[in-house]
MITILO-624441 format. One line per 2 residues: number of its first residue (from 0); for each residue x, y, z of C-alpha. Coordinates in Angstrom, 3 decimals. Example, Ala and Ser with C-alpha at 12.3 -4.5 7.8 and 13.67 -1.06 7.14 Angstrom:
0 = 12.300:-4.500:7.800 ~ 13.670:-1.060:7.140 .
//
This chain:
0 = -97.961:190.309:-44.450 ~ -101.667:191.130:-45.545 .
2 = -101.826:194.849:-44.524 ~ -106.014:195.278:-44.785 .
4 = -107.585:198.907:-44.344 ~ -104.362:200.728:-43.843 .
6 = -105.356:203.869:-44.821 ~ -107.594:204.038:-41.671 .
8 = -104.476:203.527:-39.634 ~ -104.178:207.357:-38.740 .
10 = -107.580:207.596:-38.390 ~ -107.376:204.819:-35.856 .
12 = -104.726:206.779:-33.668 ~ -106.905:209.671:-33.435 .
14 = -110.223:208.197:-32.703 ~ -111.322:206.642:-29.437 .
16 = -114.038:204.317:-29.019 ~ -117.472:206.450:-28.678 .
18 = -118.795:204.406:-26.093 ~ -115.286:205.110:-24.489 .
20 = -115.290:208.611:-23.678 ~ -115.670:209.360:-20.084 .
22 = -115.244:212.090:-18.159 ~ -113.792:211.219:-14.764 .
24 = -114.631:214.738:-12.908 ~ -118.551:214.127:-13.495 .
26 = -118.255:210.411:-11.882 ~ -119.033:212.301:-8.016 .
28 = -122.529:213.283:-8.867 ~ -124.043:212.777:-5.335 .
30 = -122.511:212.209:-2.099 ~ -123.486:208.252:-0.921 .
32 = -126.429:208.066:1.197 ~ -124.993:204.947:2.584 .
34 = -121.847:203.898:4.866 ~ -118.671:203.251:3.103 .
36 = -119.019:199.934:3.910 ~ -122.809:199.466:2.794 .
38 = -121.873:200.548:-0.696 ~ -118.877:198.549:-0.867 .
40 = -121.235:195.239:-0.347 ~ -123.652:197.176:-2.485 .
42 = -121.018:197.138:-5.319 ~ -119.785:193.690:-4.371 .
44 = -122.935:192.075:-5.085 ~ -123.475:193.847:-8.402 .
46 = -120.054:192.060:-9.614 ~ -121.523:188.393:-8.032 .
48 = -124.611:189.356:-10.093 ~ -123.154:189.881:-13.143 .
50 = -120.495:186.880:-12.857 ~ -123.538:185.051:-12.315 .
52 = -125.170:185.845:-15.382 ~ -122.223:185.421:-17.532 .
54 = -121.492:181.996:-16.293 ~ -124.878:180.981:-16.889 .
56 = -124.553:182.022:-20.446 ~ -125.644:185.511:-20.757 .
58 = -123.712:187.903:-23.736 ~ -122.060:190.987:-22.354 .
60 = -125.029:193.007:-23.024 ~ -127.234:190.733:-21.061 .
62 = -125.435:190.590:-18.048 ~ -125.391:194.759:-17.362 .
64 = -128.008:196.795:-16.083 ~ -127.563:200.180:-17.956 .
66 = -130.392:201.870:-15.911 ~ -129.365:200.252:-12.341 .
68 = -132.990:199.598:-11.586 ~ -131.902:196.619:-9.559 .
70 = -129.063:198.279:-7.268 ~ -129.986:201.766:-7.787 .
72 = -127.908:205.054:-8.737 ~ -124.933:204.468:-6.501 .
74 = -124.194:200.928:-7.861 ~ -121.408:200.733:-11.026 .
76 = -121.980:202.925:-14.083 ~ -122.554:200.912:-17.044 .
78 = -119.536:201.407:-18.812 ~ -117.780:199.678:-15.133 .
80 = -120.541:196.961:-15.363 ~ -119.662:195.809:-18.973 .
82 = -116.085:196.050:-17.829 ~ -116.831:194.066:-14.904 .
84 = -118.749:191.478:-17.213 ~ -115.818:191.439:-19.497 .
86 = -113.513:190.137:-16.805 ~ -115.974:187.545:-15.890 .
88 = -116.288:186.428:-19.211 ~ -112.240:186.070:-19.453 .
90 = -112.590:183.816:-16.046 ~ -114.890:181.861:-17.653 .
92 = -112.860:181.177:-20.354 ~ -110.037:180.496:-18.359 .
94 = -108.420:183.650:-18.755 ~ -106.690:185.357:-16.371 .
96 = -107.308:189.048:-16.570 ~ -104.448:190.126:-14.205 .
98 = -101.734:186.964:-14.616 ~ -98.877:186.965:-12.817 .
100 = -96.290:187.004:-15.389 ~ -95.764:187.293:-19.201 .
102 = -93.500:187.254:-21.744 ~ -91.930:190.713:-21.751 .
104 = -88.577:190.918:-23.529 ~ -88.178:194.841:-23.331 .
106 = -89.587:197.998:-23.161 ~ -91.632:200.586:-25.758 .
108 = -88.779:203.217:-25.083 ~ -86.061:200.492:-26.097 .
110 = -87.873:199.317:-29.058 ~ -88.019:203.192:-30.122 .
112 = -84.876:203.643:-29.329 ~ -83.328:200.762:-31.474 .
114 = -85.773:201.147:-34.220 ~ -86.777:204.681:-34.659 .
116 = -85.968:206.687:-38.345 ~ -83.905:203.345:-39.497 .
118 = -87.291:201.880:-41.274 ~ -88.873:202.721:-44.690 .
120 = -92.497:202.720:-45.152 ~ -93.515:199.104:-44.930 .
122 = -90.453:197.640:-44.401 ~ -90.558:194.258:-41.788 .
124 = -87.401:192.869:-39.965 ~ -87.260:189.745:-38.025 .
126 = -86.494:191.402:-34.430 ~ -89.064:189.827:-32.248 .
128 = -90.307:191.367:-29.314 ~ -92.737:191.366:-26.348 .
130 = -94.091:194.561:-25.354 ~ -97.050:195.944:-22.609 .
132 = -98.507:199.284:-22.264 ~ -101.591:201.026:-21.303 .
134 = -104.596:200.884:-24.368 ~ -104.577:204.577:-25.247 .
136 = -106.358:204.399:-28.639 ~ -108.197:201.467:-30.836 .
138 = -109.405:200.974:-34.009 ~ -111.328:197.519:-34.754 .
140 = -111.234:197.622:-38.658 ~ -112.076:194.405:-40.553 .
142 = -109.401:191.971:-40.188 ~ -106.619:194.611:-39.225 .
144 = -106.603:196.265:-35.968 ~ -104.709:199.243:-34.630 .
146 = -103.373:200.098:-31.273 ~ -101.600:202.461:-29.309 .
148 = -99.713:201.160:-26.349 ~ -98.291:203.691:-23.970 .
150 = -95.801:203.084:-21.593 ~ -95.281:204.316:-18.048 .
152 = -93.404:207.361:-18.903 ~ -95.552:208.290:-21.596 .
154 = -93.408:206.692:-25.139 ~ -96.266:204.908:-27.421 .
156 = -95.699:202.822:-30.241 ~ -98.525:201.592:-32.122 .
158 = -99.612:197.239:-32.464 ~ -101.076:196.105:-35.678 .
160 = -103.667:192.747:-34.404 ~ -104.215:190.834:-38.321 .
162 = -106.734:188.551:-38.716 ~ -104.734:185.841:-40.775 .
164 = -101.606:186.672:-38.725 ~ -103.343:185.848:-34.791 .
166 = -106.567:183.444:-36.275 ~ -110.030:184.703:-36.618 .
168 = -111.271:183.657:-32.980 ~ -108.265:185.582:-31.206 .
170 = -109.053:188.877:-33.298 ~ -112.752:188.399:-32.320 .
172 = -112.198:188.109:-28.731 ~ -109.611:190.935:-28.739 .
174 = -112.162:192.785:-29.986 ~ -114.557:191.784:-27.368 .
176 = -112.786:191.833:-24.686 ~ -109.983:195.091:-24.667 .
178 = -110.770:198.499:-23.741 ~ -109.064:202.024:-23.641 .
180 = -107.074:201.664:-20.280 ~ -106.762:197.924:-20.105 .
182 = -102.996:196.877:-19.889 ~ -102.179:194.801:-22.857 .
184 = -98.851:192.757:-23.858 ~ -98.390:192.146:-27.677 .
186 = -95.479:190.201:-28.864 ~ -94.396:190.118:-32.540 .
188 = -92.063:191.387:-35.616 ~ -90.835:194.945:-35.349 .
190 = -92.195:196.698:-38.760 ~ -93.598:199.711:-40.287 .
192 = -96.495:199.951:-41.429 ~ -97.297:201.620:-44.831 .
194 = -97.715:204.745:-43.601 ~ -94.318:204.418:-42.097 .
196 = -95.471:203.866:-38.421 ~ -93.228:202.364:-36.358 .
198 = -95.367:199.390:-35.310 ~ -95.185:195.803:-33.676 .
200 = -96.954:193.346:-36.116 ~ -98.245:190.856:-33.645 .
202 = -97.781:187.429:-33.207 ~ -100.113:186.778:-29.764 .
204 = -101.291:188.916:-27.421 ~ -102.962:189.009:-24.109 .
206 = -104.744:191.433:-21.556 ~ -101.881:192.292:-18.800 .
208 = -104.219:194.263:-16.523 ~ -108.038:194.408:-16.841 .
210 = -109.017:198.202:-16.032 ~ -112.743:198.414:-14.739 .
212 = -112.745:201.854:-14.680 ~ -112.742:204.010:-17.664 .
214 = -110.173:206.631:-18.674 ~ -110.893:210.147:-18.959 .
216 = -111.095:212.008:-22.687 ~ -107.715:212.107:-22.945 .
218 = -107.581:215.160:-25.315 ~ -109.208:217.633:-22.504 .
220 = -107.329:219.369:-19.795 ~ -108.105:217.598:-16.594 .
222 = -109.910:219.972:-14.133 ~ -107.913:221.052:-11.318 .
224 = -110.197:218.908:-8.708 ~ -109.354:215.676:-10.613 .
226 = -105.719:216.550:-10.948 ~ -105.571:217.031:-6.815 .
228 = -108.086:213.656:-5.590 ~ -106.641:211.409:-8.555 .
230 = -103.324:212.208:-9.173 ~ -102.901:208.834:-11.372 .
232 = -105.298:209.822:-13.526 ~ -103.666:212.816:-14.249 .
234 = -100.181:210.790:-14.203 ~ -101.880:208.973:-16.970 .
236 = -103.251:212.056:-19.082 ~ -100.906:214.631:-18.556 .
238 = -97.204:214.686:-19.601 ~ -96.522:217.963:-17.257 .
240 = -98.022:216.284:-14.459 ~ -95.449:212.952:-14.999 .
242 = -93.001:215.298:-15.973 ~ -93.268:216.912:-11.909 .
244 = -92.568:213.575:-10.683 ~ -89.619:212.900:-12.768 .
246 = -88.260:215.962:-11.979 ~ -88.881:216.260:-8.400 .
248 = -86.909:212.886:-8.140 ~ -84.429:214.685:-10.291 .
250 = -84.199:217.644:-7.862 ~ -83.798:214.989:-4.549 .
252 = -80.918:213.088:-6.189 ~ -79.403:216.126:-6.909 .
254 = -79.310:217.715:-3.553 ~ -78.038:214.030:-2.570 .
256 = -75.150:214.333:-4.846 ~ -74.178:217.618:-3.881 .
258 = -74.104:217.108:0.224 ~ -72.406:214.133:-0.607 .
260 = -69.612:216.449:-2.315 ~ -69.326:217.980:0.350 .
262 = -69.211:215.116:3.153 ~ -72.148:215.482:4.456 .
264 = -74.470:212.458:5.990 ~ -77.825:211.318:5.614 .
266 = -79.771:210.813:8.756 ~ -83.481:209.962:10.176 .
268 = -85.223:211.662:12.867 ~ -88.152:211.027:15.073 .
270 = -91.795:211.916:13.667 ~ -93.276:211.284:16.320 .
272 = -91.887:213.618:18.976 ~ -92.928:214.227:22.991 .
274 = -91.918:218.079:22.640 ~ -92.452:220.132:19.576 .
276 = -89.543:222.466:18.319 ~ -87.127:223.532:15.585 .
278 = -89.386:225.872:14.257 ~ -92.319:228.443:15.389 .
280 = -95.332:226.248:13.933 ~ -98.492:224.661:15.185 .
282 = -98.092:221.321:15.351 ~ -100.452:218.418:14.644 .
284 = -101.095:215.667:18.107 ~ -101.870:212.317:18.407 .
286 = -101.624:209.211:21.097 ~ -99.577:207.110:21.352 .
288 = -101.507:203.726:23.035 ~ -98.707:201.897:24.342 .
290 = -97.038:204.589:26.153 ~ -100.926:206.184:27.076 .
292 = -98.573:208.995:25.422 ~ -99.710:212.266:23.359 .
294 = -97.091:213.227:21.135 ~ -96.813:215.997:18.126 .
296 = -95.825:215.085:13.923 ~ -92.656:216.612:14.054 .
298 = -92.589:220.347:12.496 ~ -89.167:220.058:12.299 .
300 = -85.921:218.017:12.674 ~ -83.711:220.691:13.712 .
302 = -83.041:219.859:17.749 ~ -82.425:216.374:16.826 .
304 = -79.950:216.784:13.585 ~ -78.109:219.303:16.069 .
306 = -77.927:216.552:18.838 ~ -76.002:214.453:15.846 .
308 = -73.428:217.338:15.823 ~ -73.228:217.223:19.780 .
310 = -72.381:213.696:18.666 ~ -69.640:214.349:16.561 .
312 = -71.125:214.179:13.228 ~ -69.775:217.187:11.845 .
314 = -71.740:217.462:8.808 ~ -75.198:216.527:8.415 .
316 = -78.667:216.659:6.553 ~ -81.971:214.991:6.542 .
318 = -84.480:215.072:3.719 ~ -87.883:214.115:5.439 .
320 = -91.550:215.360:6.300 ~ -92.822:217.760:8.302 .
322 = -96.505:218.187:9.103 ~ -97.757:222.063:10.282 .
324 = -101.454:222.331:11.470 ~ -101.708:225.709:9.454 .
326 = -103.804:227.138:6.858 ~ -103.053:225.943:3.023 .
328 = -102.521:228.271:-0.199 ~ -100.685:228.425:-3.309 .
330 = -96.836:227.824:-1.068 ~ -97.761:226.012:1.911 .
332 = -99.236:222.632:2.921 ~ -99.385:220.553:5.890 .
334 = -97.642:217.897:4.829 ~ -94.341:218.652:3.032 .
336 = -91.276:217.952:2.344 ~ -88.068:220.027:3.467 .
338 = -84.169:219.431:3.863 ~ -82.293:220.166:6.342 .
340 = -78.398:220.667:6.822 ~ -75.779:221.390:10.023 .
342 = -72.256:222.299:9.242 ~ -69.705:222.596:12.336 .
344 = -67.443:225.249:12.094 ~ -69.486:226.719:9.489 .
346 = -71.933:229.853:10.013 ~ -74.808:231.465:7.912 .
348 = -72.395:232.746:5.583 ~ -70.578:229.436:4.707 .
350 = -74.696:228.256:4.979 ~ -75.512:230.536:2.416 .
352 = -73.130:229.571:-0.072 ~ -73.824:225.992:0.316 .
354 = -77.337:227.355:-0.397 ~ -77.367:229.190:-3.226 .
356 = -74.626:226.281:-4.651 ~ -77.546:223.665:-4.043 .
358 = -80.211:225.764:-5.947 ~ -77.881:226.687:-8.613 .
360 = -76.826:222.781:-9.424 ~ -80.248:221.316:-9.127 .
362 = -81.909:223.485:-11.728 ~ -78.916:222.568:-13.798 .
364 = -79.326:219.147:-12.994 ~ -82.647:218.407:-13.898 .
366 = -83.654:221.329:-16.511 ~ -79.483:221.606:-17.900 .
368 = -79.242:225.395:-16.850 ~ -79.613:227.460:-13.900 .
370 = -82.244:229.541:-16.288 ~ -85.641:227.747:-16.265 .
372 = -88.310:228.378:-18.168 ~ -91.865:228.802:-16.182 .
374 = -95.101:226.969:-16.785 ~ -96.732:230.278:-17.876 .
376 = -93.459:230.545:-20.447 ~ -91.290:232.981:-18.584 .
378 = -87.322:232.690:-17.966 ~ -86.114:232.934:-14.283 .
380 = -82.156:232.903:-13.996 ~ -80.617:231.327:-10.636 .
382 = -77.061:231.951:-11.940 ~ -74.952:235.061:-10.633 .
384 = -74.515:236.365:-7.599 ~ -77.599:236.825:-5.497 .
386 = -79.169:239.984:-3.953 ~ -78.603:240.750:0.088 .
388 = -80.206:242.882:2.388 ~ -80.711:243.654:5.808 .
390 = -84.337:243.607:7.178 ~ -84.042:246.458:9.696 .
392 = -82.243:248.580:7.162 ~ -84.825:247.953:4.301 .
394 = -87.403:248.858:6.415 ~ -86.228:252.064:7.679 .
396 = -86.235:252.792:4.278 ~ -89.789:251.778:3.436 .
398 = -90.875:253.471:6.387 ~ -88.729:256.839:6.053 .
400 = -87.944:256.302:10.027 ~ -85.151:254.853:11.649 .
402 = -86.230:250.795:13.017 ~ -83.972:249.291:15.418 .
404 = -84.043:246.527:17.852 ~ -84.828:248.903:20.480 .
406 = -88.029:250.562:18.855 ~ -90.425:249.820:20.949 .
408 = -93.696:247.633:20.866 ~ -96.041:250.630:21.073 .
410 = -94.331:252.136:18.572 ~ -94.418:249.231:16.398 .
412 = -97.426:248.723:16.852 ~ -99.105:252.270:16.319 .
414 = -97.150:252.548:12.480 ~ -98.977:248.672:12.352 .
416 = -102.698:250.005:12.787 ~ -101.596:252.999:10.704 .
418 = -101.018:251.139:7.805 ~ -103.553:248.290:7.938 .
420 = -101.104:245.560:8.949 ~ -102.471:242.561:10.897 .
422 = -101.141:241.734:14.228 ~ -100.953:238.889:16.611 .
424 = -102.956:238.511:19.774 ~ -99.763:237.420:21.459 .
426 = -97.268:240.330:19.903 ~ -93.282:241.189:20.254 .
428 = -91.216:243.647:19.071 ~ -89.796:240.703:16.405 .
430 = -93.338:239.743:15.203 ~ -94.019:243.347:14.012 .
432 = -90.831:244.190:12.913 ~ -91.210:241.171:11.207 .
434 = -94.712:242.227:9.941 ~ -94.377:245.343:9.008 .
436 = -91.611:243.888:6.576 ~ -93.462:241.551:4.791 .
438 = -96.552:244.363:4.365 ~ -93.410:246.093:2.194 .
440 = -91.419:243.609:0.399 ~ -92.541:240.150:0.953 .
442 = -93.833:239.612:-2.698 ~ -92.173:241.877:-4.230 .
444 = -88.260:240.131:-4.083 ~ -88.688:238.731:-7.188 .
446 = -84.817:237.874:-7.745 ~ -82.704:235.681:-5.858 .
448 = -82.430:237.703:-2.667 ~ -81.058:237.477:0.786 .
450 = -82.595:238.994:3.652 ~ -80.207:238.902:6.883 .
452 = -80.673:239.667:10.581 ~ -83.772:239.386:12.030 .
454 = -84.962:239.992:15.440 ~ -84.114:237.976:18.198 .
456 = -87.644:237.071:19.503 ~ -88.448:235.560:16.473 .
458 = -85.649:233.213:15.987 ~ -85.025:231.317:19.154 .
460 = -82.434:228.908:18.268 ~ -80.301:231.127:16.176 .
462 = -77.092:232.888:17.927 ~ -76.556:236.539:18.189 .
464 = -75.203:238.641:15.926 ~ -71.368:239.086:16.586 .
466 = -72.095:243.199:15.998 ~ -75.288:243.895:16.018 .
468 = -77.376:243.834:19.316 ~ -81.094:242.236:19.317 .
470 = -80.418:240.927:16.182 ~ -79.869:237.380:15.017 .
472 = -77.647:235.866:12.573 ~ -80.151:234.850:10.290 .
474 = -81.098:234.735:6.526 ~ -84.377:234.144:4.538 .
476 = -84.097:233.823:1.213 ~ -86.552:235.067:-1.052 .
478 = -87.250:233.740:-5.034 ~ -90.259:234.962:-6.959 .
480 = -92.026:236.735:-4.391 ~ -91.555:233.937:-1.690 .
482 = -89.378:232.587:1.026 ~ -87.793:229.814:-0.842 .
484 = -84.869:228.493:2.558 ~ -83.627:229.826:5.944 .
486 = -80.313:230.230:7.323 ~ -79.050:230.197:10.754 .
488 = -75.815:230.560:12.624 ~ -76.609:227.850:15.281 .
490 = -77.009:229.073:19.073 ~ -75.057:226.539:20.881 .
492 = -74.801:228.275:24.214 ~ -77.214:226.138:26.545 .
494 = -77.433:229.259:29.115 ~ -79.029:231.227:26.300 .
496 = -80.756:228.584:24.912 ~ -82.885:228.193:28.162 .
498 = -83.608:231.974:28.260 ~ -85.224:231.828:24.686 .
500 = -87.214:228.411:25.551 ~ -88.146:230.205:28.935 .
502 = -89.577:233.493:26.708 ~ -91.586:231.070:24.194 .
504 = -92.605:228.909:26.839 ~ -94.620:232.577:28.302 .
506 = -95.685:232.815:24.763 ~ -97.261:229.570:24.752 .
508 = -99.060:230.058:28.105 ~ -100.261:233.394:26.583 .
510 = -102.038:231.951:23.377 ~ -99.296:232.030:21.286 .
512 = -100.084:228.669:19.310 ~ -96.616:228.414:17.429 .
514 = -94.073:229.050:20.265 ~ -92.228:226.149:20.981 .
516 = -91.981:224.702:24.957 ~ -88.866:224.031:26.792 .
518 = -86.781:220.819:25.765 ~ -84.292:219.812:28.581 .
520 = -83.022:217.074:26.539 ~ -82.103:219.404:23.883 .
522 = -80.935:221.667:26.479 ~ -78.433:218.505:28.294 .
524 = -77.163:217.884:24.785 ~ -75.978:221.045:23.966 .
526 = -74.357:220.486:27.528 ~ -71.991:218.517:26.830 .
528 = -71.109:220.847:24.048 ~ -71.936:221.303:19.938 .
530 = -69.238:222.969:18.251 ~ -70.353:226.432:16.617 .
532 = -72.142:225.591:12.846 ~ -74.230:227.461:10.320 .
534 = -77.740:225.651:9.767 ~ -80.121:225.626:6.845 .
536 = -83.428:224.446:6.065 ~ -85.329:224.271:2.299 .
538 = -88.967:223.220:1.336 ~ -88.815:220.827:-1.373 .
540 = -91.679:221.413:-3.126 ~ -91.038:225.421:-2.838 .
542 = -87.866:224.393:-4.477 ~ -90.574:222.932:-7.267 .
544 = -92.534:225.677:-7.152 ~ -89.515:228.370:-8.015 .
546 = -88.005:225.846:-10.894 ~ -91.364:225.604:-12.585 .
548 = -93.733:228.005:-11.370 ~ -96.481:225.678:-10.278 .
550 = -98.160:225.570:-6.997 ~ -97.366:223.538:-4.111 .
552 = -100.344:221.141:-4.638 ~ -98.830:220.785:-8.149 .
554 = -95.607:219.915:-7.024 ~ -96.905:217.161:-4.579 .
556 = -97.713:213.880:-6.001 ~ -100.181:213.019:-3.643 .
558 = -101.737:216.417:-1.964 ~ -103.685:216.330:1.132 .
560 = -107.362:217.312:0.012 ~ -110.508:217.614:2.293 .
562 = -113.102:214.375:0.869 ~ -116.229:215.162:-1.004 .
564 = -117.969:213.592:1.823 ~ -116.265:214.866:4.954 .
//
């Protein structure tokens, strides 16, 4: 093997091309003055045009209009043009710049794997392989070129394209025709190089993918707008961003595994649903056209997972989406993820414990302890036991003044305006007890902590507490400042269940946006009778958010986010 310029071969690595480097975030300089659809055909016939002109024999040069004179600023970039000119020329040619199939025999990460440490500088074996990865760095030196192919996941390993090895005419049209980005398969001899780089010497090549559009500068931190409108980008530039979809998969399969240990089942519920309930949220609407139906995006599956224990499935859980028509900030979004779980013959006690058992193996699962280290760099332990306290009790002691169930409104609502705290236009005695306890300790529970029995107007599907009167048998818990799950022992007397829908029903006639209406179907099923069961529900991505300390638009892979020209 002729090995030309190989003391460049670092150099090559660290060096992109300088008519490259692109940064994405600048690419919206001016909202379109045009439809959608006018600047699609706009951009449709700048591609004809340049096809044109390569298939009548214009260079790559010719066939771009750097200034856009003819289609005017909105039209391609250059850089997209000469892309777009490239991929005509390889249709000329008879290449196809996005074929079907090639000749893949195995992976970058298995290559490493096999290879990795067991070669000396510039030693060459005779293991053969096919390889494709994204362009993330090229060198054109001479008759040697260097590459770095990256795969999916992020592994590189680096392609050496010689001159004498591939032919003079293949090296010149690799040079003319690949760019950072493209996709590109490379099949040859496992070696390293003389610098002791692992490296596939290669025998033929090809482009796998043709990418029009340019890659960012891969050695600058994306900009959070970027990050949020083109997650793929950041996918591509940012090994914390893949490493948030790894382990959010990571975190699911867990919380599979451990219901499963405990023999529970996986169900679906309705989305679309006629009544909204399971929660006090306000919900999103749409139509339905065959029915000439409006219906809600569910805001929770709670009424329906509890008609599956009506049905006799004694244990049961449901990881799927939820969609609230409420504001957005660093913990919620309107579209989101959350679990939810229904034990029979369990209560929020036994709830709890399957809780905190849930947390506690997931961080071990996916970061190998139940202490995680932050994105800002600080510990946070979920192993022990965890904090509890009561809400009425904690804040009598805020206050200095004794808070029960049967302090009044007025009351409530004069130590409320006393100390600043906002209140509802349609107020209870639970929504300012409520209140008045977040104003004190709602970001301040930084560890693991359970807060237990709330007010009864506030939870309307939760049964009464077996000692306490006007309170509930519920638990929030709090991590880091934030309500991380909810606990419930499940009301399952249908008498009492109709009460509480009657009470948020008046709510909801009075302005109160999140109180849920009156669902006689729910009420018939619990009827016929659903045993007594603890209930719990978890956000998925606040689960994210307390394992790694991001935000909740961090921890979604594709955030909802208002467009540039809305």
């Amino acid at each position: 093997m002729t090995e030309q310029n190989a003391n460049n071969e670092h150099e090559a690595l660290a060096q992109t091309q300088a008519d490259e480097t692109v940064v994405v975030e600048d690419e919206e300089a001016a909202a379109p003055s045009m439809s959608t659809v006018e600047r699609a055909e706009l951009l449709l016939r700048q591609d004809e045009t340049i096809a044109r002109r390569i298939d009548e024999g214009a260079t790559l040069d010719e066939a771009v209009d750097p200034s856009n004179k003819e289609f005017g600023p909105l039209a391609h970039p250059e850089q997209v043009q000469m892309r777009v000119a490239k991929r005509a020329l390889m249709l000329k040619d008879g290449l196809n710049p996005y074929p079907v199939s090639l000749d893949v025999t195995g992976t970058i990460e298995a290559v490493r794997a096999k290879w990795d440490g067991k070669l000396e500088a510039g030693a060459e074996t005779d293991d053969v392989v096919g390889v494709a990865g994204r362009v993330l760095f090229i060198r054109n030196a001479g008759g040697l070129c260097f590459v770095q192919l990256a795969a999916g996941g992020g592994t590189t390993i680096q392609a050496m394209l010689s001159k004498k090895q591939i032919g003079a005419d293949s090296l010149k049209l690799f040079k003319q025709l690949v760019d950072l980005g493209d996709h590109l398969f490379v099949k040859g001899r496992v070696i390293a190089s003389k610098t002791g780089e692992l490296s596939i010497f290669a025998d033929e090549w090809a482009i796998a993918s043709k990418a029009l559009q340019p890659l960012p500068t891969l050695h600058k931190e994306l900009n959070e707008d970027t990050r949020t409108r083109k997650p793929y980008i950041g996918m591509i530039a940012d090994e914390k961003i893949r490493n948030m979809v790894r382990n959010r998969s990571k975190a699911v399969a867990s919380l599979r595994r451990t219901f499963e240990e405990h023999d529970f089942l996986e169900v679906e519920t309705p989305m679309l649903q006629t009544i909204h309930g399971g929660a006090a949220a306000r919900p999103f609407t749409t139509h339905m056209n065959a029915f000439d139906l409006d219906l809600y995006l569910r805001i929770a599956p709670e009424l329906f997972l509890k008609r599956c224990l009506v049905g006799g499935i004694d244990r049961v859980f449901e990881i799927n989406r939820d969609f609230r028509n409420e504001g957005v900030d660093a913990t919620h979004a309107p579209e989101f993820t959350m679990v939810e779980a229904y034990e029979a013959y369990g209560n929020y006690d036994t709830i709890a414990k399957l809780v905190k058992e849930l947390i506690q193996k997931t961080a071990i699962d996916v970061f190998g302890s139940t202490k995680v280290t932050l994105l800002d760099g600080t510990e946070y332990d979920f192993g022990g036991e965890w904090k509890q306290m009561s809400m009425y009790d904690s804040l009598s002691e805020a206050l200095g003044q004794r808070i029960t169930p049967a302090t009044s409104v007025a009351e409530l609502g004069a130590i409320a305006d006393r100390l600043g705290v906002e209140r509802d236009e349609v107020e209870n005695h639970g929504k300012l007890v409520e209140h008045l306890w977040e104003h004190f300790y709602e970001d301040k529970l930084y560890e693991p902590t359970f807060v237990r029995d709330f007010p009864v107007e506030t939870s309307p599907l939760v049964k009464a507490h077996r000692s306490k009167p006007g309170v509930v048998e519920k638990w929030d818990l709090y991590v880091r400042g934030f309500e991380l799950a909810t606990g419930y022992s499940e009301l399952n007397d249908p008498i009492v269940q109709r009460e509480r829908f009657v009470a948020q029903a008046k709510d909801a006639l009075a302005g109160d946006e999140e109180a849920c209406d009156i669902d006689e179907d729910f009420l018939e099923a619990l009827g016929v009778g659903m045993p007594p069961a603890g209930g719990m529900g978890m956000g998925i991505d606040r689960l994210l958010i307390a394992l790694t300390g991001a935000t909740i638009r961090e921890t979604i892979t594709f955030p909802l986010v208002k467009p540039l020209n809305s």
